[in-house]
N, C-alpha and C positions, 0 to 999 in steps of 0.2 A: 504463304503463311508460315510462318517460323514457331516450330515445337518448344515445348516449354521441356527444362529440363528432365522435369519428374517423368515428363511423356516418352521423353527416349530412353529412359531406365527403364520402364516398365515392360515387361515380358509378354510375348502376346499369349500367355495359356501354355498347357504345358504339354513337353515335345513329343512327337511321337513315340511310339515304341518300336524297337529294333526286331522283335520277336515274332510280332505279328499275331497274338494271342485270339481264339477261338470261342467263344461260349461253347458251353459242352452241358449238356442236363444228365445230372449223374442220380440214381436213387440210392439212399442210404439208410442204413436201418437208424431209431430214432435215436441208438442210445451214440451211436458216431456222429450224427448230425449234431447233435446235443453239446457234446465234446467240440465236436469241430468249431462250433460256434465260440462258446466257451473259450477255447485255447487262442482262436485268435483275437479275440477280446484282450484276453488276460498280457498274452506277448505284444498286442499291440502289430498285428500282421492281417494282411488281408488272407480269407481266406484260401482261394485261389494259391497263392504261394505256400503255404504249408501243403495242399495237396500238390501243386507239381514238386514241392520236394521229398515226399512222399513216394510216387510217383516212378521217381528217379533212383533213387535209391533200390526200390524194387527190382527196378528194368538193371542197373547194376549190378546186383544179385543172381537176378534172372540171367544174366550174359556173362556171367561167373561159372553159374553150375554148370551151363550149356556146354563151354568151355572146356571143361575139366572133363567132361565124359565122353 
């Protein structure tokens, strides 16, 4: 049986992730949850990415001072 063209253009769902990302349950007091929500609405982000780059930035901070002392 022979595929029609549109069938072999079509993508099967999308790709994995390289990462291999975890659920994590974090608690947040209401007025950062609030925001968090907020902010990635507003930027159009999931939320998830605003905190690992949060996150990150911390932990570079954090491996900065560590560093110097």
């Amino acid at each position: 049986m022979k595929q029609t063209k549109a069938e072999t253009k079509r993508t099967r769902g999308r790709p994995r992730r390289a990462d291999d990302p975890r659920r994590l349950t974090v608690n947040l007091p209401g007025e950062l949850r609030k925001w968090l929500r907020v902010h990635a609405v507003t930027n159009e982000r999931d939320m998830g990415e605003i905190v690992t780059e949060a996150l990150r930035a911390y932990r570079e901070r954090a491996d900065r001072r560590g560093r110097s002392r």
